[in-house]
mmCIF file of the N, C-alpha and C atoms, coordinates in Angstrom:
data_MODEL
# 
_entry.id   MODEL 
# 
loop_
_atom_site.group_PDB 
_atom_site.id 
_atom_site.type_symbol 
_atom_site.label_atom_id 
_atom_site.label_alt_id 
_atom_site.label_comp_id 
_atom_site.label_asym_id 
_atom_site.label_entity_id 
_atom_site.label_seq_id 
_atom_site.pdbx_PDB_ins_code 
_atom_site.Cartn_x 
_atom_site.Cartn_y 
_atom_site.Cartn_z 
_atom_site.occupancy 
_atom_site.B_iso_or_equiv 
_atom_site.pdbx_formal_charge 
_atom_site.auth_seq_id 
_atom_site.auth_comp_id 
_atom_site.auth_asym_id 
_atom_site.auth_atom_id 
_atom_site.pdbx_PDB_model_num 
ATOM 1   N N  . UNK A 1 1  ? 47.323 -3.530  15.308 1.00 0.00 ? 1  UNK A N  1 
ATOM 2   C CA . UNK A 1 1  ? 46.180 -4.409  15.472 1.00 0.00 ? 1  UNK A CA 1 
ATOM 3   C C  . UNK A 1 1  ? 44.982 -3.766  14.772 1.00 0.00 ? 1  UNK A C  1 
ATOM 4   N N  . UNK A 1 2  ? 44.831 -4.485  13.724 1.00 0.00 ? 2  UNK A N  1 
ATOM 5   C CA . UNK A 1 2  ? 43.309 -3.515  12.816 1.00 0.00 ? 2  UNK A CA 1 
ATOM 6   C C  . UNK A 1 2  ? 42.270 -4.278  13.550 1.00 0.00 ? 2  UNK A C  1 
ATOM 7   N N  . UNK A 1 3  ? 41.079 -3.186  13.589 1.00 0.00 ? 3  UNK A N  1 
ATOM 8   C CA . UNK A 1 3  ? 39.979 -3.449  14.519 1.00 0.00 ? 3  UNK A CA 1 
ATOM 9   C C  . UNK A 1 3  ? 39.014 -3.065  13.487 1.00 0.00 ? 3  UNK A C  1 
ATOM 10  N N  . UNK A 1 4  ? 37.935 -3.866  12.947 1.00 0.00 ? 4  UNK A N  1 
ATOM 11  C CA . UNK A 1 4  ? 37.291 -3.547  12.049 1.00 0.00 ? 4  UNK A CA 1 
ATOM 12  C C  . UNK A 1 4  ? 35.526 -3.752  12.606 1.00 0.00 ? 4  UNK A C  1 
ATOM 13  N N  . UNK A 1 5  ? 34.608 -2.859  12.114 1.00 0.00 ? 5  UNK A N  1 
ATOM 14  C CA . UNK A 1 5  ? 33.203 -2.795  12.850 1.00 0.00 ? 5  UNK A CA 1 
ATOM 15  C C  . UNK A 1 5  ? 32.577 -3.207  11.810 1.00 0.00 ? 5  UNK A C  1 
ATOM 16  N N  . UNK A 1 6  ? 31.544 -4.345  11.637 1.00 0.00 ? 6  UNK A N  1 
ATOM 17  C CA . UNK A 1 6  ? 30.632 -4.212  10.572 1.00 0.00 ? 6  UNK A CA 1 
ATOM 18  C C  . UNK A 1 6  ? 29.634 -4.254  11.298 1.00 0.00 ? 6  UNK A C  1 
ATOM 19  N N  . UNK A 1 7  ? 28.657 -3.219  10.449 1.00 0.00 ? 7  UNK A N  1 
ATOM 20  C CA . UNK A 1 7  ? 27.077 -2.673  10.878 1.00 0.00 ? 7  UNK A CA 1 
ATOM 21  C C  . UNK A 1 7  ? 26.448 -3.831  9.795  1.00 0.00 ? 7  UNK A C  1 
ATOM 22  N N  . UNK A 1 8  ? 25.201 -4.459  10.233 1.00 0.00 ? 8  UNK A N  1 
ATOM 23  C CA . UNK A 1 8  ? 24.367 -5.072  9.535  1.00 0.00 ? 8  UNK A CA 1 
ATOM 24  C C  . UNK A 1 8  ? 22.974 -5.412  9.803  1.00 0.00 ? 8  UNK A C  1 
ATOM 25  N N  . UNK A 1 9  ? 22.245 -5.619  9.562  1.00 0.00 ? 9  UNK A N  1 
ATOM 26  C CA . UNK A 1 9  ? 21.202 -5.945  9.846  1.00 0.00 ? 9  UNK A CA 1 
ATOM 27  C C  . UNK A 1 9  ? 21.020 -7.284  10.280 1.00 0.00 ? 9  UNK A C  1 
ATOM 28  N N  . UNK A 1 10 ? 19.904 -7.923  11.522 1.00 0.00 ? 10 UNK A N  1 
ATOM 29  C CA . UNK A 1 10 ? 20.253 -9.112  11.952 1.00 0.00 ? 10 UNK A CA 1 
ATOM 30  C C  . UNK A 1 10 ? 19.500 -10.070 11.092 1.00 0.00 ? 10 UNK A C  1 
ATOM 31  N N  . UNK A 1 11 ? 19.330 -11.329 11.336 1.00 0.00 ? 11 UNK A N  1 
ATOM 32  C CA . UNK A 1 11 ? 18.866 -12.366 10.312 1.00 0.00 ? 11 UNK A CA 1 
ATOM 33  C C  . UNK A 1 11 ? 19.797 -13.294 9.944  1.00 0.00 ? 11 UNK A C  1 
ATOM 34  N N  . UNK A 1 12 ? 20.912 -13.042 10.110 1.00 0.00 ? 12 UNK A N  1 
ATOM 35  C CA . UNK A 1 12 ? 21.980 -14.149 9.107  1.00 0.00 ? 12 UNK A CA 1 
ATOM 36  C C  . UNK A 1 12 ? 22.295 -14.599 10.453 1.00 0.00 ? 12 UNK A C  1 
ATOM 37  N N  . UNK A 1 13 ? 22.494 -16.046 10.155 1.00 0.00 ? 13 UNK A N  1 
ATOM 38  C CA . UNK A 1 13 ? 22.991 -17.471 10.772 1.00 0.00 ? 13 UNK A CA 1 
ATOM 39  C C  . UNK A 1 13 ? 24.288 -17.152 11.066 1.00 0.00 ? 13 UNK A C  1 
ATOM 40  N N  . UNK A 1 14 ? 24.602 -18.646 11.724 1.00 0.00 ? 14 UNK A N  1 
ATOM 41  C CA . UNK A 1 14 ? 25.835 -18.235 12.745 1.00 0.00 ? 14 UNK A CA 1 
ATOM 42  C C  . UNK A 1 14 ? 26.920 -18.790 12.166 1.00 0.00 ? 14 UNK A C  1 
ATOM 43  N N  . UNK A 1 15 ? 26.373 -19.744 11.094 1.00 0.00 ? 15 UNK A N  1 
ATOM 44  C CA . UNK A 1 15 ? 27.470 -20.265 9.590  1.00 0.00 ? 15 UNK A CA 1 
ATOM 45  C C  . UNK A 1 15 ? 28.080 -19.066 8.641  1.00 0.00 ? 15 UNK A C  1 
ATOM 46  N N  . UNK A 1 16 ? 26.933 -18.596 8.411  1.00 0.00 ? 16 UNK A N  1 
ATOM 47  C CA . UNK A 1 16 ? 27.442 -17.223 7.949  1.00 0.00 ? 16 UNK A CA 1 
ATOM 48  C C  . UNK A 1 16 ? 27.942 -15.694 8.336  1.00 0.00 ? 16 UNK A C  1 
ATOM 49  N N  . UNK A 1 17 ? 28.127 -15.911 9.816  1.00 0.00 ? 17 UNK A N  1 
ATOM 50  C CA . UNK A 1 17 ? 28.738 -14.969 10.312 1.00 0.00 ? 17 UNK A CA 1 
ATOM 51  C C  . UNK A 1 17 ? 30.262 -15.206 10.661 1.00 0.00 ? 17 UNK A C  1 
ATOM 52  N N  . UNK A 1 18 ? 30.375 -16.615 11.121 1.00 0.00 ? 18 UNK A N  1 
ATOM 53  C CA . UNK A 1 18 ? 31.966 -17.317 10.694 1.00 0.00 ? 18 UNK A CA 1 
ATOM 54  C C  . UNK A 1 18 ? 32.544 -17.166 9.471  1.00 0.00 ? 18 UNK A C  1 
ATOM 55  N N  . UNK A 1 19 ? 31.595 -17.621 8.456  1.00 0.00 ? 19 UNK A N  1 
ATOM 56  C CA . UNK A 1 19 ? 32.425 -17.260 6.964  1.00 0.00 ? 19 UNK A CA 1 
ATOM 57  C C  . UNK A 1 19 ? 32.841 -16.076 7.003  1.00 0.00 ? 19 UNK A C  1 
ATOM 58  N N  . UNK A 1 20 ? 32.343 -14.790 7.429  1.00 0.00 ? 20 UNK A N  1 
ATOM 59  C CA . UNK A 1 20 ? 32.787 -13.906 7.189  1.00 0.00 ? 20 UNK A CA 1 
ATOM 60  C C  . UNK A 1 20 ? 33.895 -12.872 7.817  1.00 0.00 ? 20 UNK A C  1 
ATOM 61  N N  . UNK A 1 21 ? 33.658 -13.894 9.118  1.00 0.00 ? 21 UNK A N  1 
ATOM 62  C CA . UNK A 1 21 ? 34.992 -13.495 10.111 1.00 0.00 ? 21 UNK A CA 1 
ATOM 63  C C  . UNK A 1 21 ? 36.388 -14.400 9.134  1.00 0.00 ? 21 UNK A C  1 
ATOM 64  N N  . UNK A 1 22 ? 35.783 -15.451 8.701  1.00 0.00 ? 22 UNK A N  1 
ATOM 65  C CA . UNK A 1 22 ? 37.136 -16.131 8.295  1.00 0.00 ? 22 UNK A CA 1 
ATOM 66  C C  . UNK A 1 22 ? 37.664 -15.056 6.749  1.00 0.00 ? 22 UNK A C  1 
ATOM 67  N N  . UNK A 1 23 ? 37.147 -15.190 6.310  1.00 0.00 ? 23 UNK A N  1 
ATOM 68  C CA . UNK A 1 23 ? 37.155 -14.049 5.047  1.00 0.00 ? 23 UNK A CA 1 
ATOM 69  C C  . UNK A 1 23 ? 37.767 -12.664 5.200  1.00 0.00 ? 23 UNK A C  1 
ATOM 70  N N  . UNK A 1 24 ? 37.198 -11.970 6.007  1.00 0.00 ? 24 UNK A N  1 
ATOM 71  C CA . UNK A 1 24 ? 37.473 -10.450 6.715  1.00 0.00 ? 24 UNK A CA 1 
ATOM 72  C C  . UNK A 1 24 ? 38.921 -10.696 7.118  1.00 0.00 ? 24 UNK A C  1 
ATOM 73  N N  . UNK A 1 25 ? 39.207 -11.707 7.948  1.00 0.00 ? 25 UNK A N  1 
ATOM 74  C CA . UNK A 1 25 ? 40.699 -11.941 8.875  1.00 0.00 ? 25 UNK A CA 1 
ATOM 75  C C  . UNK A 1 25 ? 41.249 -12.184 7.245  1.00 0.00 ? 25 UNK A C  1 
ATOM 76  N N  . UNK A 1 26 ? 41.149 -13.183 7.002  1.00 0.00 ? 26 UNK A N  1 
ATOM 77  C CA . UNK A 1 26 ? 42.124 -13.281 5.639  1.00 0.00 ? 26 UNK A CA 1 
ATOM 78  C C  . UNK A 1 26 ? 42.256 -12.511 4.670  1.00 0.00 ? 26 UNK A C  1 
ATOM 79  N N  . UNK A 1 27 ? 41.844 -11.074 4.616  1.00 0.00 ? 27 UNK A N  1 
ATOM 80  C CA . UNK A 1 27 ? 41.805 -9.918  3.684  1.00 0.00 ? 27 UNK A CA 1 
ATOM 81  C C  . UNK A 1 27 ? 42.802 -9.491  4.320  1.00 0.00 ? 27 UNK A C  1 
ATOM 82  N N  . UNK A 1 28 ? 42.681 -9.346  5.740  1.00 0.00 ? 28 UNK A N  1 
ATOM 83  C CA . UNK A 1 28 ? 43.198 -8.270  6.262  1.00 0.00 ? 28 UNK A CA 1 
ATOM 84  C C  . UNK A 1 28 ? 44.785 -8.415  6.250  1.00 0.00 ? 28 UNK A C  1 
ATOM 85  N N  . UNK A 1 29 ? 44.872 -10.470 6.343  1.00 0.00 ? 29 UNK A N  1 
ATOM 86  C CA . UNK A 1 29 ? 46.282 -10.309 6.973  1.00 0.00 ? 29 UNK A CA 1 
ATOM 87  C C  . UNK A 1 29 ? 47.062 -10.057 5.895  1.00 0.00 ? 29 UNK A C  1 
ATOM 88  N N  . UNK A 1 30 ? 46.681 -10.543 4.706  1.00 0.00 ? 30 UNK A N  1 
ATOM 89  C CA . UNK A 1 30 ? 46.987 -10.639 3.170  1.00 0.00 ? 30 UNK A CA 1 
ATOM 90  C C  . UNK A 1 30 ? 47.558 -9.246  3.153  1.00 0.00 ? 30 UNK A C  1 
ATOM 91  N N  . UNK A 1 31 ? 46.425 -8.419  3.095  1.00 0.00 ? 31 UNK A N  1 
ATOM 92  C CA . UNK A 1 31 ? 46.539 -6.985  2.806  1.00 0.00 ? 31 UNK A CA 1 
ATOM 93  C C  . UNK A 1 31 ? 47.589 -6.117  3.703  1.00 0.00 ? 31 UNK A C  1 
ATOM 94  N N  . UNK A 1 32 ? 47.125 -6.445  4.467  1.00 0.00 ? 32 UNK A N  1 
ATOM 95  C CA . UNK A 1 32 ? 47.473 -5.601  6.185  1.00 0.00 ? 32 UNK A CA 1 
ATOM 96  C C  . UNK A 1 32 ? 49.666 -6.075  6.452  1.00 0.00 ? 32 UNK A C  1 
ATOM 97  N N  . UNK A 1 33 ? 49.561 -7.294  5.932  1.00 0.00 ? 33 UNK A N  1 
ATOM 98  C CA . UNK A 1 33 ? 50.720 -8.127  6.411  1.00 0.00 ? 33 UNK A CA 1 
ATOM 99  C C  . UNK A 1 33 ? 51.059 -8.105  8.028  1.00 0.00 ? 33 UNK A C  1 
ATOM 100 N N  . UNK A 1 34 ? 49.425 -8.994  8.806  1.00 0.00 ? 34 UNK A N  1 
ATOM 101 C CA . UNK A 1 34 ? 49.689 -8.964  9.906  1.00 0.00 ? 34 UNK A CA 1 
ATOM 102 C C  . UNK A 1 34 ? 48.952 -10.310 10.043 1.00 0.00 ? 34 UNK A C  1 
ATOM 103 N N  . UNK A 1 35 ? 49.383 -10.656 11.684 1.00 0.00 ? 35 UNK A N  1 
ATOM 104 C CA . UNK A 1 35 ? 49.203 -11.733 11.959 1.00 0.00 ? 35 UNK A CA 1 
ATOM 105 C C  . UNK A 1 35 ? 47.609 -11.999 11.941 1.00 0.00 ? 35 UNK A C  1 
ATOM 106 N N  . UNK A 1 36 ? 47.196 -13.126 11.546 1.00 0.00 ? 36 UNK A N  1 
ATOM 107 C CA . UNK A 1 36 ? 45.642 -13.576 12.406 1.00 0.00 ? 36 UNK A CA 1 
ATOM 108 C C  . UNK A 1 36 ? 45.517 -13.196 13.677 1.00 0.00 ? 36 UNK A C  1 
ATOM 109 N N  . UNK A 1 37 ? 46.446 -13.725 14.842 1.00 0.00 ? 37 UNK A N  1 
ATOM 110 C CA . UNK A 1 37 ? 45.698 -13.337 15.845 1.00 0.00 ? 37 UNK A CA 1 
ATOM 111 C C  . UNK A 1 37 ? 45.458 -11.791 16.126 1.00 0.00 ? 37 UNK A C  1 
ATOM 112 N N  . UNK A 1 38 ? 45.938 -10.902 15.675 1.00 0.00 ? 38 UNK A N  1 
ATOM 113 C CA . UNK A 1 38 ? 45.878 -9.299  15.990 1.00 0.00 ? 38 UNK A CA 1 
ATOM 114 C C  . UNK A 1 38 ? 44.241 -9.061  14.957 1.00 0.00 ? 38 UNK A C  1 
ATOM 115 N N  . UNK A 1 39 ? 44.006 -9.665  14.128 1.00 0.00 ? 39 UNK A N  1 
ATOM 116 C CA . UNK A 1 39 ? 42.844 -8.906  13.699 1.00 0.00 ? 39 UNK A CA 1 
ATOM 117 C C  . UNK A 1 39 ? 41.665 -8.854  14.803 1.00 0.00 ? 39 UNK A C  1 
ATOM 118 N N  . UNK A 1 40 ? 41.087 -7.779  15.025 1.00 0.00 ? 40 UNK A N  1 
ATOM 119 C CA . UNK A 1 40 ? 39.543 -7.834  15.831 1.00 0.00 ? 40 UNK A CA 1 
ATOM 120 C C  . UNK A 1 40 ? 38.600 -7.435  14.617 1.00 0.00 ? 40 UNK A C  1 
ATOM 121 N N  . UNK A 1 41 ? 37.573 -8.261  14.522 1.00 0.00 ? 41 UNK A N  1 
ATOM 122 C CA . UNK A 1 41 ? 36.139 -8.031  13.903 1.00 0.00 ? 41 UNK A CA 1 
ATOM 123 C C  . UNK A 1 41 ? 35.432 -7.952  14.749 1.00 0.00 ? 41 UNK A C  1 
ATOM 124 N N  . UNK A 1 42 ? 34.550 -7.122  14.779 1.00 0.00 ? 42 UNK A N  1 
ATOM 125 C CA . UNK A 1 42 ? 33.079 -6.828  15.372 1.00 0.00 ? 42 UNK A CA 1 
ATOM 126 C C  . UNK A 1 42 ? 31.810 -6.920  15.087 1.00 0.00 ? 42 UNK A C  1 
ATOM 127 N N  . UNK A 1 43 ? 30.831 -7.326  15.235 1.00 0.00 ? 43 UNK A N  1 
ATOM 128 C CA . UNK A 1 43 ? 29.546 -7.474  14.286 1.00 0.00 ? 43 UNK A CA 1 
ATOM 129 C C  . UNK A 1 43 ? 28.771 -6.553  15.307 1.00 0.00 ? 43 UNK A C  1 
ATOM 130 N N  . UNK A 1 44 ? 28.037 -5.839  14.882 1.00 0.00 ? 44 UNK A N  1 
ATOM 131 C CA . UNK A 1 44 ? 27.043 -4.849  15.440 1.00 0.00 ? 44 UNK A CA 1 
ATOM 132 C C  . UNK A 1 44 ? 25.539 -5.357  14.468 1.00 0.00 ? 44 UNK A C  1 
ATOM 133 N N  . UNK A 1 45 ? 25.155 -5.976  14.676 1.00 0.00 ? 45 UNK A N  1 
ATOM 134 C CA . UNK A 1 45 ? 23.515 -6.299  14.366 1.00 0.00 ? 45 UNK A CA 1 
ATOM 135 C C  . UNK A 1 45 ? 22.695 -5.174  14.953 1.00 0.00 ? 45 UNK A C  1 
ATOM 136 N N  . UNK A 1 46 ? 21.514 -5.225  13.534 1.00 0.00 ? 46 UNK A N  1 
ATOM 137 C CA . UNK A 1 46 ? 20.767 -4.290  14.228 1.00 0.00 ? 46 UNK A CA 1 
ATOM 138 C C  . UNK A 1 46 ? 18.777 -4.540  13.765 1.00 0.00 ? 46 UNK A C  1 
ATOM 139 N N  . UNK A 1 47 ? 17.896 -5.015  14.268 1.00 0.00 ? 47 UNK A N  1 
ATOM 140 C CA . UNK A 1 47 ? 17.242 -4.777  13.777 1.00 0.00 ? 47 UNK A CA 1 
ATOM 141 C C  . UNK A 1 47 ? 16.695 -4.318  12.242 1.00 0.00 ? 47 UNK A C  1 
ATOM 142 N N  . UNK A 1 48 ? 15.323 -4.451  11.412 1.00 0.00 ? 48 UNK A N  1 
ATOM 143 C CA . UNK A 1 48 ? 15.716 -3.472  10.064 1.00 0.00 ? 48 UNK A CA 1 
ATOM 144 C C  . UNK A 1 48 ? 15.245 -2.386  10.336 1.00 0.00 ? 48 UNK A C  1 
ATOM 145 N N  . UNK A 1 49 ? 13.883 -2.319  10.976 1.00 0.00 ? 49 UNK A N  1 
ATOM 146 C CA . UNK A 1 49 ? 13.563 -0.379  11.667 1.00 0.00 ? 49 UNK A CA 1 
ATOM 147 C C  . UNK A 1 49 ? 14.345 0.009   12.410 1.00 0.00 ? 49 UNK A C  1 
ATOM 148 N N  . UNK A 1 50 ? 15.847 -0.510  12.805 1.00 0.00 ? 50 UNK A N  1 
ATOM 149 C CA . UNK A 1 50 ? 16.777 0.697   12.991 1.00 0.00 ? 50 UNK A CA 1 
ATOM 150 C C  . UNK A 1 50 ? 17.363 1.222   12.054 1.00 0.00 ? 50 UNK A C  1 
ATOM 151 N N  . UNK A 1 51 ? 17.014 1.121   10.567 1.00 0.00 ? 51 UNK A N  1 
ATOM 152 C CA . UNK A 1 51 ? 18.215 1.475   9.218  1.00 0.00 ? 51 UNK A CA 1 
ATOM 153 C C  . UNK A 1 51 ? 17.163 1.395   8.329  1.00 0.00 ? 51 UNK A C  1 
ATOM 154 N N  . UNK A 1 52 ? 17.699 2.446   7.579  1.00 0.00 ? 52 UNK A N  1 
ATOM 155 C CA . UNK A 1 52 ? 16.806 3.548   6.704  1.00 0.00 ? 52 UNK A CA 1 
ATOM 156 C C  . UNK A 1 52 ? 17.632 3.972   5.414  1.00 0.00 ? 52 UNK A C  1 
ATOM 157 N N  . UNK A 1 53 ? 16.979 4.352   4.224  1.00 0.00 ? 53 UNK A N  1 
ATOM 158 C CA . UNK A 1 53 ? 17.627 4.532   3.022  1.00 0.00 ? 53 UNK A CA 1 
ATOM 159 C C  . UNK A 1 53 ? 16.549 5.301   2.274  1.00 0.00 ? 53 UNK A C  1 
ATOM 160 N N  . UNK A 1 54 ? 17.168 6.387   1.828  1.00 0.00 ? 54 UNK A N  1 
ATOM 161 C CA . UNK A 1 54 ? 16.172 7.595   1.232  1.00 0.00 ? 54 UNK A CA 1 
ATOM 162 C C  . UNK A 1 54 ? 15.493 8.023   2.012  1.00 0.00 ? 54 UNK A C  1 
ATOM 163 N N  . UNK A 1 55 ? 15.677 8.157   3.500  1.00 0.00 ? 55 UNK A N  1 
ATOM 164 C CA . UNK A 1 55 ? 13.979 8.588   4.069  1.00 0.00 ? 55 UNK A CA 1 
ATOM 165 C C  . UNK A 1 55 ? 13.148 7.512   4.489  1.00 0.00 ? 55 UNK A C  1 
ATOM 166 N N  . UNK A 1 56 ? 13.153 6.216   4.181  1.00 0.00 ? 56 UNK A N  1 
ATOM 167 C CA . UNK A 1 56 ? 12.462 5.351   4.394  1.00 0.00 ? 56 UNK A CA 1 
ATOM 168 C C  . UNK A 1 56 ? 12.626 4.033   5.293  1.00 0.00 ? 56 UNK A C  1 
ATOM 169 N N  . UNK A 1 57 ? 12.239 3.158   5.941  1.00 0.00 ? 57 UNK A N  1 
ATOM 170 C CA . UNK A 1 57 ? 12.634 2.414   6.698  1.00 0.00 ? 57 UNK A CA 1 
ATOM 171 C C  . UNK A 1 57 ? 13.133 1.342   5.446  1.00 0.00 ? 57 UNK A C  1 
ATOM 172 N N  . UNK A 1 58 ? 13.787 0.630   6.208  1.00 0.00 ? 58 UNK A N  1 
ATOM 173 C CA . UNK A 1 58 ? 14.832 -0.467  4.876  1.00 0.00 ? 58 UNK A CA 1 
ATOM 174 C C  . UNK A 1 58 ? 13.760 -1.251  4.038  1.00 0.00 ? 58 UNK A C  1 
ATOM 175 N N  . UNK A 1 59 ? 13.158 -1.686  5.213  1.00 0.00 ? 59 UNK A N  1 
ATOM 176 C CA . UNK A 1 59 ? 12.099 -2.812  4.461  1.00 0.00 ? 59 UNK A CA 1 
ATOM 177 C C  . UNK A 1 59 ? 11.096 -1.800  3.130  1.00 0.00 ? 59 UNK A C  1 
ATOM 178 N N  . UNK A 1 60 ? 10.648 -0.906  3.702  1.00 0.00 ? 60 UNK A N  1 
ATOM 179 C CA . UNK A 1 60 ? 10.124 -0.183  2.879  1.00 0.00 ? 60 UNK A CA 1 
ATOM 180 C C  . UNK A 1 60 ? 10.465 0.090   1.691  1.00 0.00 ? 60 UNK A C  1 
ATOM 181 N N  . UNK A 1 61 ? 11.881 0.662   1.748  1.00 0.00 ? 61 UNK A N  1 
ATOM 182 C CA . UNK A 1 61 ? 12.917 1.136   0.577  1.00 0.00 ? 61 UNK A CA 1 
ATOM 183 C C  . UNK A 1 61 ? 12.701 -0.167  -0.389 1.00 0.00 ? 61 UNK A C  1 
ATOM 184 N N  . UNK A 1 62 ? 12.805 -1.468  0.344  1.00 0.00 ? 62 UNK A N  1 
ATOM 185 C CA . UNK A 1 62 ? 13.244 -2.171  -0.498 1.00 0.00 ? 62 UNK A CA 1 
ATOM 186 C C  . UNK A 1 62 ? 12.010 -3.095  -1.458 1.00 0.00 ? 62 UNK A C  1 
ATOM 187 N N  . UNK A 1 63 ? 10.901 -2.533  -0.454 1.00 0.00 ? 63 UNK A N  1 
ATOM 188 C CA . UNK A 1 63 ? 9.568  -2.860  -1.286 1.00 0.00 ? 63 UNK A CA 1 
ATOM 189 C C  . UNK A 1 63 ? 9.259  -2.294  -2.138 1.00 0.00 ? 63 UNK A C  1 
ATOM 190 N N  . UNK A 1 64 ? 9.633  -0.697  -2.378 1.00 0.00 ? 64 UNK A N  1 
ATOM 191 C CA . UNK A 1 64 ? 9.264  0.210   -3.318 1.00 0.00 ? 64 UNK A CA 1 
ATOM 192 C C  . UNK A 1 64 ? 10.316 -0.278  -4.328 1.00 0.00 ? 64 UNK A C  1 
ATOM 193 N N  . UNK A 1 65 ? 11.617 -0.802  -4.255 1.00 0.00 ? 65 UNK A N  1 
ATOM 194 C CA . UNK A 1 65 ? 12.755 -0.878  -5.259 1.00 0.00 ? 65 UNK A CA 1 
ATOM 195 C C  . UNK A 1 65 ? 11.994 -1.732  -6.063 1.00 0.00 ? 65 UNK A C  1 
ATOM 196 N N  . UNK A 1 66 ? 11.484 -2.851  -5.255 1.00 0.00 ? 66 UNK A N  1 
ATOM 197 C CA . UNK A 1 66 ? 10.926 -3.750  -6.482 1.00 0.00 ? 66 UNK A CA 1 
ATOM 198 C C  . UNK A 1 66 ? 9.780  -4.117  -7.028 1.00 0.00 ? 66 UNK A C  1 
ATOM 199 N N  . UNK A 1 67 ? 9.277  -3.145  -6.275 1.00 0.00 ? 67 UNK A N  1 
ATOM 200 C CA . UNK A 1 67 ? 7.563  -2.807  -7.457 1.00 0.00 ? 67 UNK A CA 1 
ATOM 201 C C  . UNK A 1 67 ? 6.214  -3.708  -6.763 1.00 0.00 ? 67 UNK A C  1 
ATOM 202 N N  . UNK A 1 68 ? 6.807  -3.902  -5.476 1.00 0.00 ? 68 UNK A N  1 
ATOM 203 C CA . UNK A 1 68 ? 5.911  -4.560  -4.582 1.00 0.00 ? 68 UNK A CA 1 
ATOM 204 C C  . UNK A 1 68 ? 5.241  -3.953  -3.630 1.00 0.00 ? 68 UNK A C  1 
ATOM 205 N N  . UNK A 1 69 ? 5.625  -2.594  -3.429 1.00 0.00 ? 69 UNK A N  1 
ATOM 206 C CA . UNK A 1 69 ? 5.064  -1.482  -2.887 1.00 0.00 ? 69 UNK A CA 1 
ATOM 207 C C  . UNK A 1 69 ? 3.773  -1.087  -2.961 1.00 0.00 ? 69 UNK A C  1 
ATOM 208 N N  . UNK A 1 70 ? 3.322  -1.045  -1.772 1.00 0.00 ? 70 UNK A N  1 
ATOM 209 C CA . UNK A 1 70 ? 1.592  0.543   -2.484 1.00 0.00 ? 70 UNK A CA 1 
ATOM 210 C C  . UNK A 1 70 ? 2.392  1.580   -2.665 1.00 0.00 ? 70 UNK A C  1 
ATOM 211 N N  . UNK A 1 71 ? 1.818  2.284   -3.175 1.00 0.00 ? 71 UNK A N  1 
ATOM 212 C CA . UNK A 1 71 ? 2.034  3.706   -3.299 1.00 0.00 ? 71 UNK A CA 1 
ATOM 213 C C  . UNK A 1 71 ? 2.659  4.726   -2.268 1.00 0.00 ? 71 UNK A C  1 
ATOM 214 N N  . UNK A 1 72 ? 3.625  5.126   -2.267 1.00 0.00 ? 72 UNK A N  1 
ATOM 215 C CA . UNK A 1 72 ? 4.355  6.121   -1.444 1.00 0.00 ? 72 UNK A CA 1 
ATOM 216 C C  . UNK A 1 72 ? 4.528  7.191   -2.129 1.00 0.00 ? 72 UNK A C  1 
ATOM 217 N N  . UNK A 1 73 ? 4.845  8.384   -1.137 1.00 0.00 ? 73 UNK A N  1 
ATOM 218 C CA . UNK A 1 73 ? 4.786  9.629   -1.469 1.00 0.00 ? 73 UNK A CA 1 
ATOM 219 C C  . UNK A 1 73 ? 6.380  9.811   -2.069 1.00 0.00 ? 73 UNK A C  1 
ATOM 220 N N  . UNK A 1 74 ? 6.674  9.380   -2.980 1.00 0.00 ? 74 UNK A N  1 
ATOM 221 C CA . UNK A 1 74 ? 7.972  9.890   -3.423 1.00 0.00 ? 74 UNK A CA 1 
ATOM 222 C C  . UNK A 1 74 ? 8.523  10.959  -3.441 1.00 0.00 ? 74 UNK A C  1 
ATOM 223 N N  . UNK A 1 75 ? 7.886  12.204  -3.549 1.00 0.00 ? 75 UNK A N  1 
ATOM 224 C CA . UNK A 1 75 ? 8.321  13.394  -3.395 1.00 0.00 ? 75 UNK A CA 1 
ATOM 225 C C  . UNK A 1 75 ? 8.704  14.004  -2.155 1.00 0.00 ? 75 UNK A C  1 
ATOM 226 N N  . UNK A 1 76 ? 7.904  13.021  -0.718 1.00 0.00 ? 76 UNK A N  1 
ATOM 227 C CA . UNK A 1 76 ? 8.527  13.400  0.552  1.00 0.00 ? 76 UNK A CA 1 
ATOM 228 C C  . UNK A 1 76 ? 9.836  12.705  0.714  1.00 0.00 ? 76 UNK A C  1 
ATOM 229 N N  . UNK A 1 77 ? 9.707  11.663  -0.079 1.00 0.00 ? 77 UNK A N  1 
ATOM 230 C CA . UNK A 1 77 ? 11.198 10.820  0.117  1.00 0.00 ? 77 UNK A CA 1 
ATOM 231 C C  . UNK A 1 77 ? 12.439 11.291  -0.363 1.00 0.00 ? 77 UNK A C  1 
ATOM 232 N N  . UNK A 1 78 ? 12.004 12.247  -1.385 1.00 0.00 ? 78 UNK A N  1 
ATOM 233 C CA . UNK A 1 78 ? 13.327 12.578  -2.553 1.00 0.00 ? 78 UNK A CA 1 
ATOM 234 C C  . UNK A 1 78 ? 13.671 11.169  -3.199 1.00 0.00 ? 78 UNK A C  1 
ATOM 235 N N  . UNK A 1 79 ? 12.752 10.474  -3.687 1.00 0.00 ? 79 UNK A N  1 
ATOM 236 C CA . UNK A 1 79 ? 13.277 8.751   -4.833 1.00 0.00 ? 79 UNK A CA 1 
ATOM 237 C C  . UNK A 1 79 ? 12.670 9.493   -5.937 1.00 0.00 ? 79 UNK A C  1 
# 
């Protein structure tokens, strides 16, 4: 029975959290050569100031990626 965890950040709809259970199960059984009903998926949502990249909170990271940022200390970040 494969038991699979995905970590994500919350925000996505409940259309798109089905697609991806349906998707995930059908990798698995393909791959796995096991039944649908034995797959378990898990979704662990999380807030975005719980998840961080370089040192930085996500949102942050991802303001500096695209040039929408003030100014940060890059050198405390290591970017």
């Amino acid at each position: 029975m494969p038991v699979v965890i995905v970590n994500m950040l919350s925000g996505r709809d409940a259309a798109t959290k089905k697609t991806l259970l349906k998707k995930m199960t059908a990798a698995l059984t393909s791959t796995l050569a096991v039944a649908p009903e034995s797959v378990r998926i898990i979704i662990q949502e999380m807030p975005s100031e719980h998840y961080g990249i370089a040192g930085l909170p996500v949102e942050e990271y991802r303001a500096l990626k695209s040039g929408s940022a003030k100014k940060i200390n890059k050198k405390h970040v290591g970017i």
